[in-house]
C-alpha positions in Angstrom: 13.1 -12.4 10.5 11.3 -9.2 12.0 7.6 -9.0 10.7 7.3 -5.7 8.9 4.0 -4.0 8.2 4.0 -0.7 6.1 1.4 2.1 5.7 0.6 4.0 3.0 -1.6 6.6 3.4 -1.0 8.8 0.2 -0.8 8.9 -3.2 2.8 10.2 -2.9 6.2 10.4 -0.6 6.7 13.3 1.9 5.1 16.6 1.7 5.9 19.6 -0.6 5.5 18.8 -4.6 2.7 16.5 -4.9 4.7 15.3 -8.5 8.1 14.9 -6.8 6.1 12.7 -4.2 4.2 10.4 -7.0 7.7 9.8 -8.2 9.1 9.0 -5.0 6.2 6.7 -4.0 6.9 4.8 -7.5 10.7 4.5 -6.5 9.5 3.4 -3.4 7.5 0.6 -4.5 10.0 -0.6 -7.0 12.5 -0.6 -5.2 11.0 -2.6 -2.5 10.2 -4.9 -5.2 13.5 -5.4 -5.7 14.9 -5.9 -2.1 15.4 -9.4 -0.9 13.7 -8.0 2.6 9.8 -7.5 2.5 7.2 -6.3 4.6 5.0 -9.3 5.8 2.0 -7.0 5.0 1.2 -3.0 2.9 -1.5 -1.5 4.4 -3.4 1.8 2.3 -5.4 4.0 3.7 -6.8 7.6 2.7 -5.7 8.4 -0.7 -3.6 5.9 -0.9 -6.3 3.4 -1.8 -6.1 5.1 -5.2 -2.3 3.7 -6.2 -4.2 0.1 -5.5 -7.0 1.0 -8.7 -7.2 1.2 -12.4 -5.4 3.8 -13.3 -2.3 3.4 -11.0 0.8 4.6 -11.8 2.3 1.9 -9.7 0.5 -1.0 -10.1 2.8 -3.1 -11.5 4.6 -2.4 -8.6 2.1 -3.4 -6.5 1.0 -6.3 -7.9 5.0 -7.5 -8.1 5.1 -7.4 -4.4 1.8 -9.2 -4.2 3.3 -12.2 -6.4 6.4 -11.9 -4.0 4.0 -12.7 -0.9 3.3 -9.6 0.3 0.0 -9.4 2.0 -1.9 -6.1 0.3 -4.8 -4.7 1.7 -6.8 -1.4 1.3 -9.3 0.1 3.6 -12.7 -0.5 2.7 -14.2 2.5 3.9 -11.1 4.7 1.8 -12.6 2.4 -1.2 -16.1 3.3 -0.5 -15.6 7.0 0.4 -13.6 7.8 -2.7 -15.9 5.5 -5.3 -13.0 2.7 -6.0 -14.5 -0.5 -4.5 -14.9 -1.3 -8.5 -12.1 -0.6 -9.5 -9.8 -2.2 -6.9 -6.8 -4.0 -9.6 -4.6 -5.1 -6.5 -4.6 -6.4 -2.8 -7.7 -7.0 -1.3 -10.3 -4.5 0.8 -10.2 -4.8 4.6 -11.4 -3.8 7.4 -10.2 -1.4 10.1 -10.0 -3.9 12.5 -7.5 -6.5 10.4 -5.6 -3.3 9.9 -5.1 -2.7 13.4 -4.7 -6.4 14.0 -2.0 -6.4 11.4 -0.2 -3.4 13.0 -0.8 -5.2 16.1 0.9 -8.5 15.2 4.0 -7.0 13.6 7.5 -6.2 15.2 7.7 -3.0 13.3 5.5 -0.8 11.6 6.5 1.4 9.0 4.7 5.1 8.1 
C-alpha cells in the first residue's frame, strides 16, 4: 500500500465561490471517510487549521478519519497566528519540521 499524505491548506475546495468550496471540502472529507483507501497522514496549514477547531463544519468528518487511523495534524504556528491553539477539537498541533518529515516519508503527497 502507497503511503499517502494530504494537505489542506484552506478552509475550502478550489478557488472561485468561497461557499461552493466549504461544501466541496465537506464532500471531501466525507467522502474520504467513507473510502476503504486512506491517507497515512492530513496535514493543515493556513486557514485550514480552522476546519480542525470548535466551530467546524467538518469536524465530524475529521474526527471519523482520526478514529479510522488517520494521523491529523495542524500547524502550530497557523494555531498560534490565527488564536485557535484553545480551541483545537481534532488532530494534534505540529511542527513544521514533522510536516515536512511527513511529506518526506510518503510515496505521494496530495495538495
Amino acid at each position: 500500500m502507497t503511503a499517502k499524505v494530504i494537505l489542506i491548506q484552506s478552509e475550502g475546495l478550489g478557488r472561485g465561490d468561497d461557499a461552493l468550496g466549504g461544501m466541496l471540502m465537506a464532500n471531501f472529507l466525507r467522502v474520504l471517510g467513507g473510502n476503504p483507501d486512506k491517507p497515512q497522514t492530513i496535514v493543515f496549514w493556513n486557514g485550514g487549521v480552522r476546519l480542525l477547531c470548535e466551530g467546524s463544519e467538518v469536524l465530524e468528518h475529521i474526527k471519523k478519519l482520526e478514529g479510522q487511523g488517520v494521523e491529523i495534524l495542524g500547524c502550530t504556528t497557523c494555531l498560534e497566528y490565527f488564536d485557535l491553539a484553545d480551541k483545537l477539537k481534532a488532530g494534534k498541533p505540529t511542527t513544521m519540521v514533522k510536516s515536512v518529515q511527513a511529506m518526506m516519508d510518503a510515496d505521494m503527497v496530495c495538495l
